[in-house]
N, C-alpha and C positions, 0 to 999 in steps of 0.2 A: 762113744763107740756103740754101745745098748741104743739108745737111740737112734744113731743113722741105719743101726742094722734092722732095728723095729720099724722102720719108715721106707726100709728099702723094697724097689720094685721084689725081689728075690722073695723079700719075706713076704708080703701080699700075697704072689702068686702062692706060696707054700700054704699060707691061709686058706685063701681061696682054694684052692686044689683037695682041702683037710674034707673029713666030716663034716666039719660044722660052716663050710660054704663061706666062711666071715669076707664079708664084700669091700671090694679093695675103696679105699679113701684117701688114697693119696696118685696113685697109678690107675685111673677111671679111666684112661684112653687105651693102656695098655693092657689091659685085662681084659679080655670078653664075660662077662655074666651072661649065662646063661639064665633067660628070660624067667624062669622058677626062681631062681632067689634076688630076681630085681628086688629093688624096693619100691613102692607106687608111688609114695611120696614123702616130703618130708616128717619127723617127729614135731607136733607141735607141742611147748611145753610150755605151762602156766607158773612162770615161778614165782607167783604170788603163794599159788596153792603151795610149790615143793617150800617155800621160806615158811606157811604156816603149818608144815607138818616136822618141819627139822627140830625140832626141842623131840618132839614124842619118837623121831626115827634114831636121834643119839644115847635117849635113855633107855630104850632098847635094845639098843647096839653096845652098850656099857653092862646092862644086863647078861645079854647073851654071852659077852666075851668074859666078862667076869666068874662065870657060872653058875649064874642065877636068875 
């Protein structure tokens, strides 16, 4: 149910509609974006780089939540 309600057109728009703009990803036909918070293009992502930075980003993240 958390899920269909998180994917539903309703909660998009309510996103959308917030402060923070969050642009809809599932309802793209139904939403209008207003051309400020288009996106230009896709993210491209190197996951060579993100696999050779994950050891150093989990031992920091064990750190931090640990409290130290």
């Amino acid at each position: 149910m958390f899920a269909e309600f998180m994917l539903s057109e309703r909660t998009e728009r309510l996103l959308y509609e917030s402060d923070s703009h969050n642009i809809p990803v599932v309802f793209t036909d139904a939403i209008e974006v207003d051309g400020r918070y288009q996106v230009s293009g896709p993210i491209t992502v190197d996951y060579e780089e993100v696999s050779a930075g994950m050891k150093d980003a989990i031992d920091s993240a064990v750190r931090i939540f640990a409290g130290g």
